[in-house]
C-alpha positions as a Markdown table, in Angstrom:
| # | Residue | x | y | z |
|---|---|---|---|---|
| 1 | Unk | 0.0 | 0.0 | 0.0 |
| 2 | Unk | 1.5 | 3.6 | -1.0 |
| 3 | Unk | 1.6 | 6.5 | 1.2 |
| 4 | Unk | -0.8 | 8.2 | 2.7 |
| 5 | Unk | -1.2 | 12.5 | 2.1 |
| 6 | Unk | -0.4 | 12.8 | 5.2 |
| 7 | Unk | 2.7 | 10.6 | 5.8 |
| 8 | Unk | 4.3 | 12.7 | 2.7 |
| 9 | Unk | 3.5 | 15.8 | 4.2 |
| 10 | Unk | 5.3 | 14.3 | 7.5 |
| 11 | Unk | 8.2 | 13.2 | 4.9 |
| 12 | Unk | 9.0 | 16.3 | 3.2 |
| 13 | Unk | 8.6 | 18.7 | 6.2 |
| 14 | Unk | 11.3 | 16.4 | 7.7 |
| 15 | Unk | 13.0 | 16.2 | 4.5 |
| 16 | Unk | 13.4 | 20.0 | 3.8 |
| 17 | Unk | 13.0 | 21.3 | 7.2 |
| 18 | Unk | 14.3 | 18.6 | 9.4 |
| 19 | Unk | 10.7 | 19.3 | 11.4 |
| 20 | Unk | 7.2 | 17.3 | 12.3 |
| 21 | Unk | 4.0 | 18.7 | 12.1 |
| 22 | Unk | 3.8 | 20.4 | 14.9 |
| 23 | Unk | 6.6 | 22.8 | 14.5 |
| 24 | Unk | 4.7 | 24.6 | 11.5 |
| 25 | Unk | 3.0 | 26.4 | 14.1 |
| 26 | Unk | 5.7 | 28.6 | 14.8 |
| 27 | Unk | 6.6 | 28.0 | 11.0 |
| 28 | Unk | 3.7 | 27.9 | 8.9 |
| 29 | Unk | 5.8 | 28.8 | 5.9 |
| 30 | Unk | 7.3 | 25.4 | 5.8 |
| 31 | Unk | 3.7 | 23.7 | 6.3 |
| 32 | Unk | 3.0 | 26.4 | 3.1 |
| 33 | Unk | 5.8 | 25.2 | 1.0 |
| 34 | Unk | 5.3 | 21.8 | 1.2 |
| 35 | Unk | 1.7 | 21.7 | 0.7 |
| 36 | Unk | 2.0 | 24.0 | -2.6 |
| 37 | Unk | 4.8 | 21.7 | -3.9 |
| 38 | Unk | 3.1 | 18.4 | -3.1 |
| 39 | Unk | -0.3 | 19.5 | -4.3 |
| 40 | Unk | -0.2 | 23.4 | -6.2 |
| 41 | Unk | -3.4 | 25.1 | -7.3 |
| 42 | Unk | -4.9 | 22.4 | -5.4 |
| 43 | Unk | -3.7 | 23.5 | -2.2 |
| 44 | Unk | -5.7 | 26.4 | -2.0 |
| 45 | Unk | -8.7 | 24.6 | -1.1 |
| 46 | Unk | -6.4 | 22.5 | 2.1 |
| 47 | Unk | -5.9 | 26.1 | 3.0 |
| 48 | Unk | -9.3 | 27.3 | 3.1 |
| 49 | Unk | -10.6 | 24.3 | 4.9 |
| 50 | Unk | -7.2 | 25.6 | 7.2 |
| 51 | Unk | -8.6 | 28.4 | 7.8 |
| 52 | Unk | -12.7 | 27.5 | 8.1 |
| 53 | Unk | -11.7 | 25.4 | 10.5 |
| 54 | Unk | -9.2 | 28.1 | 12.7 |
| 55 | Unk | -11.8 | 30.7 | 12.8 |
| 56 | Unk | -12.6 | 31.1 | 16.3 |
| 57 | Unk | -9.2 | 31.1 | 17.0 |
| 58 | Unk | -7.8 | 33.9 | 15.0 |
| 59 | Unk | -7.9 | 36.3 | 17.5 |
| 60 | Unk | -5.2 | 35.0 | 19.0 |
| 61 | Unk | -1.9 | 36.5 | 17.0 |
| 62 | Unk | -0.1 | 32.7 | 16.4 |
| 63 | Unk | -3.2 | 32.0 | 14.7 |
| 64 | Unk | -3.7 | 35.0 | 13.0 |
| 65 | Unk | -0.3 | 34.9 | 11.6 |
| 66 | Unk | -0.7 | 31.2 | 10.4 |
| 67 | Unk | -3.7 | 31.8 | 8.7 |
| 68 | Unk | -2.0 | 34.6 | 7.2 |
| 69 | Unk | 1.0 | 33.0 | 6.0 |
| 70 | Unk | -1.0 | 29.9 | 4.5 |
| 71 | Unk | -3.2 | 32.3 | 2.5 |
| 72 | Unk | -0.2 | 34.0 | 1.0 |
| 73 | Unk | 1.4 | 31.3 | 0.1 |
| 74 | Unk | -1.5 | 30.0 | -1.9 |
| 75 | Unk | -1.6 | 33.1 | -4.1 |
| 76 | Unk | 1.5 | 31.9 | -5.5 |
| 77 | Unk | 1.2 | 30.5 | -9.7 |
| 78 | Unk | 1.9 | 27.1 | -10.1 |
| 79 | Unk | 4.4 | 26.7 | -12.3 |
| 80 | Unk | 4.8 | 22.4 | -11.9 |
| 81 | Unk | 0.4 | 21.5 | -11.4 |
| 82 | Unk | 0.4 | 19.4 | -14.5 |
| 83 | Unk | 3.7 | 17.4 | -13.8 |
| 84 | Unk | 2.2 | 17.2 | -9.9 |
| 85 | Unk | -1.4 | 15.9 | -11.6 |
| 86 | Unk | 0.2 | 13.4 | -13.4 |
| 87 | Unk | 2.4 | 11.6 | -10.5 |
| 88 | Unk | -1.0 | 11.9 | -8.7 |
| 89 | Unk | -2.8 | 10.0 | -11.1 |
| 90 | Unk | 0.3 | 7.9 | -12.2 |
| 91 | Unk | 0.4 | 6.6 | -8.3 |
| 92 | Unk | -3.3 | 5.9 | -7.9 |
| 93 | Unk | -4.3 | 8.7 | -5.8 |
| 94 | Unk | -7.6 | 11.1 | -5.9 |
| 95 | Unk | -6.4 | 14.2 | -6.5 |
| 96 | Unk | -7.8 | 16.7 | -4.9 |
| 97 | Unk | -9.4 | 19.2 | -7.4 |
C-alpha cells in the first residue's frame, strides 16, 4: 500500500526542514511550502478548509499569523500542477481538485 497524504507531508517537512508537524506552528511557511509543492493550485482549497476550520481562534496573533502565512502562500502561480497531476494519477491517488 503507497503512502498516505499525510505521511508525505510528514516526509517532506522532515525532509526540507528537518521538522514534524507540529513545529509549522511557529513555521507555517514550511507547512505552506510543502503543501503547494506536493499538491499546487490544489492546495488552495487544504488552506481554506485551514482556515474554516481556525476561525474562532484567529484572535489570538499565532493563529492570525498562520492563517496569514497559508493564505499567501497559496496566491503563488503554479508553475509544476500538470507534472504534480500526473504523479498523482500515475500513483493511484484522488487528486484533490
Amino acid at each position: 500500500m503507497g503512502k498516505t497524504v499525510y505521511d508525505k507531508v510528514i516526509e517532506k517537512l522532515n525532509k526540507n526542514y528537518n521538522c514534524y508537524l507540529t513545529d509549522c506552528y511557529e513555521n507555517p511557511e514550511y507547512l505552506s511550502k510543502v503543501r503547494h509543492e506536493l499538491f499546487g493550485n490544489a492546495s488552495r482549497s487544504i488552506t481554506k478548509s485551514i482556515a474554516e476550520h481556525l476561525t474562532e481562534f484567529e484572535t489570538k496573533e499565532p493563529i492570525s499569523r498562520f492563517v496569514k502565512v497559508m493564505n499567501q502562500e497559496s496566491k503563488f502561480p503554479d508553475h509544476n500542477y500538470k507534472e504534480r497531476k500526473f504523479n498523482f494519477l500515475e500513483q493511484n491517488l484522488v487528486c484533490p481538485l
